[in-house]
Structure formats: C-alpha cells, structure tokens
C-alpha positions in Angstrom: 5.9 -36.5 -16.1 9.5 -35.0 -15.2 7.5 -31.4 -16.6 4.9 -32.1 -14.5 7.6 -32.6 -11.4 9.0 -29.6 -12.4 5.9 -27.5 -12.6 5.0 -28.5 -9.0 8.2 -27.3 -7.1 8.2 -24.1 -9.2 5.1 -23.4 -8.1 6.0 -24.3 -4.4 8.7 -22.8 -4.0 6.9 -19.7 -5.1 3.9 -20.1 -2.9 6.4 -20.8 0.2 8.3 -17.4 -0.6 5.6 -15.5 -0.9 4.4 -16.8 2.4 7.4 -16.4 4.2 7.8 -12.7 3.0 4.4 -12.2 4.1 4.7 -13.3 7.4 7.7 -11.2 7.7 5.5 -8.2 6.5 2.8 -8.3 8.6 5.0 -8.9 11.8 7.4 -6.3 10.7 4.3 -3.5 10.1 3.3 -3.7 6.9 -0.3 -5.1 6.9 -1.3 -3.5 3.4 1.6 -4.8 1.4 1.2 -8.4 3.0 -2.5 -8.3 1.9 -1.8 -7.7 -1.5 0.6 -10.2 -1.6 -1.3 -12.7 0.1 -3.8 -12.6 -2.7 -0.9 -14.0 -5.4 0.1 -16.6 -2.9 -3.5 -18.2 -2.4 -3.7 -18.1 -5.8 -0.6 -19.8 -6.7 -1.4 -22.3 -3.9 -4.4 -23.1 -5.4 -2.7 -23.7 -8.8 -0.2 -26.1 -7.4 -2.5 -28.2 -4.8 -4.9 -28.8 -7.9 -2.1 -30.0 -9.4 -1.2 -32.6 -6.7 -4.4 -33.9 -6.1 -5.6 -34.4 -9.1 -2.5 -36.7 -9.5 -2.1 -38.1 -6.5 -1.5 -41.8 -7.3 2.4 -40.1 -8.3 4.2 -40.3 -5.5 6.8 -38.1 -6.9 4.1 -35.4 -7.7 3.8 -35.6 -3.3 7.7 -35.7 -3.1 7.8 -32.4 -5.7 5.2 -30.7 -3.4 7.4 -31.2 -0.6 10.7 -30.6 -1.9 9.0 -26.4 -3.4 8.1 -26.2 0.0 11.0 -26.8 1.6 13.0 -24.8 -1.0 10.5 -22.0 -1.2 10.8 -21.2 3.0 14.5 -21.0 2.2 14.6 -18.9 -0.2 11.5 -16.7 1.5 14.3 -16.3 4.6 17.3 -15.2 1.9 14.9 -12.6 0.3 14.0 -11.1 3.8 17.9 -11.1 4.7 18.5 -8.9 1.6 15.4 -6.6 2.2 16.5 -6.5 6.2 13.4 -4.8 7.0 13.0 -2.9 10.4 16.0 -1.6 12.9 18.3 -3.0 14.9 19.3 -2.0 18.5 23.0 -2.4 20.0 23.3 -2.6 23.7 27.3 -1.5 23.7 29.4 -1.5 27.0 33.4 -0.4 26.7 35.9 0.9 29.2 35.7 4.1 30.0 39.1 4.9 28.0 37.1 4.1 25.1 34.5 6.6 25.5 36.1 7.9 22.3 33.6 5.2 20.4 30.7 7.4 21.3 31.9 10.1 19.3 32.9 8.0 15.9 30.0 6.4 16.1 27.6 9.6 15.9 30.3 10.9 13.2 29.0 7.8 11.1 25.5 8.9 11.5 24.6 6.5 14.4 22.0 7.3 17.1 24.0 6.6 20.3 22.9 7.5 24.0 25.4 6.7 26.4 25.7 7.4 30.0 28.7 6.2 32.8 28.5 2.5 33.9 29.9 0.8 36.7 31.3 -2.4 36.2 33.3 -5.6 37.8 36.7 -3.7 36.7 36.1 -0.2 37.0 34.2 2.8 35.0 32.8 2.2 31.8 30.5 3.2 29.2 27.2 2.1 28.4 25.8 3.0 25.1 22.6 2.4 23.1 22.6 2.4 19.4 20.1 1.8 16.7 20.4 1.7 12.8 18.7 0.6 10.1 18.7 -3.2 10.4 20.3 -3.6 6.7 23.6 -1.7 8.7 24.1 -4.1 11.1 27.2 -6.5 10.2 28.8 -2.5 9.3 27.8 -1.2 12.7 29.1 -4.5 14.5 32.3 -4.3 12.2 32.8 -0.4 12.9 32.5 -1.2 17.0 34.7 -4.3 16.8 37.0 -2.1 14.6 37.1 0.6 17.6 36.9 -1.1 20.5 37.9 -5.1 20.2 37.1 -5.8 24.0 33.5 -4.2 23.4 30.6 -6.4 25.2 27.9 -6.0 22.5 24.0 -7.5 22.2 22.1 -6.9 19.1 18.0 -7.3 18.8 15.8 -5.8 16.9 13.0 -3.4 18.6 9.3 -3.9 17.3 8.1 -0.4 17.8 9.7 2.8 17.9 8.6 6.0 18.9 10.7 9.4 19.1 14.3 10.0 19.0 16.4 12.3 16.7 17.0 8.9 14.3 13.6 7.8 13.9 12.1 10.7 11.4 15.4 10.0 9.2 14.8 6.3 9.4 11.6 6.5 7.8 
C-alpha cells in the first residue's frame, strides 16, 4: 500500500513538472521542445490516473494524487527559476550626477539606451536595459551597487526584435 502511495506522487509530481515547464516553453517560444515534451507528460499522466482509478476505494491513493500535484507545480516553478528562460528589461531612472551608471553598465556588457529626463527634483537620466533574464538579481545588484537612490522596474519583454544585444543573446 505505502509503495503504491509512493508510486502515485512520484509519478505526479513528475507529470506536474513536466507540465509546468511546458507551459513555460510554449509561452516563452519554444513550441517544438514543449511538443516533445508534452508527449512524456501525457504519458506519465496516463500511467498515474490508471493508477488512481483503478483504486479508487483508497482514499489515500486520492490524497497521493493530490499531494504529486501540488509538489510537482512546485518544483515545475524552481526548475524554470534555474533555466530563467527569456530577457529581462530594466526601466532605470537616476540623477543626473549619476549619469556615470550608463557607462559601467555597458562596461559590463549591458545594452543601455539612455536619454535626459526631467523630473520632480531636477535633471535626470532615464535608461533602458535588457539582459539575459538568468542576470537579473546581478544586474539589479550592480545598479543598487552604483546608484542606491536608483528608481528601477524590472519585466520581462515577450518579443524582441533588433538592437546591438539581441544577435549576442541568441
């Protein structure tokens, strides 16, 4: 019985990672790997709701099923934090007497676009900045580092087209 138990949330939390991953692969543009993988996760679903239902008068067996599930979405979402698939864009705003930060940044290998601002308390500078989404706690770290005061917004762009960075990025 307690194999049986066992079995069951193995196989769900499998069937759950491999689902989350592929959802993140197909909305993160990469239809061909998601298919391939969706293939292994049907059939592991299969494997594991055969399972369940042909024991269904175990209520554990329904707990087991829920408990792989659970566990298998979380560990889908930790997988897809290490891969960090995709880029992340900074929206970056310091006083102009930082305008030094553009300049370190780009040393680091960082596409940056800046341009003057105005703000509430005088001139500043505006900056965009993208980099491989893996980089982004460094790239938050390295601006924080620079500038403390810096007004920064992270997200994460779902296309890209052009730009000196992109053909290295890929």
């Amino acid at each position: 019985m307690i194999e049986m138990i066992l079995l069951i949330i193995v196989i769900n939390i499998s069937y759950m990672t491999l689902t989350t991953l592929r959802l993140i692969l197909v909305i993160k543009g990469y239809p061909k790997v998601a298919s391939l993988l969706s293939m292994v996760e049907v059939f592991i679903y299969l494997m594991g709701l055969t399972i369940v239902l042909d024991n269904l008068d175990n209520p554990w067996n329904i707990a087991a099923y829920c408990l792989g599930w659970g566990l298998g979405v979380y560990s889908g979402s930790l997988i897809e934090q290490r891969l960090a698939l995709g880029y992340v864009l900074f929206e970056v705003i310091v006083d102009a007497s930082e305008a030094a930060l553009v300049g370190e940044l780009r040393a680091k290998g960082y596409g940056v676009t800046s341009w003057f601002a105005d703000g509430k308390d005088g001139k500043k500078i505006s900056m965009t900045v993208i980099a491989k989404r893996k980089n982004e706690a460094k790239l938050r770290a390295t601006i924080i580092g620079i500038s403390p005061k810096a007004f920064v917004i992270s997200y994460e762009p779902s296309k890209l087209n052009g730009g000196f960075l992109v053909k290295q990025m890929r």
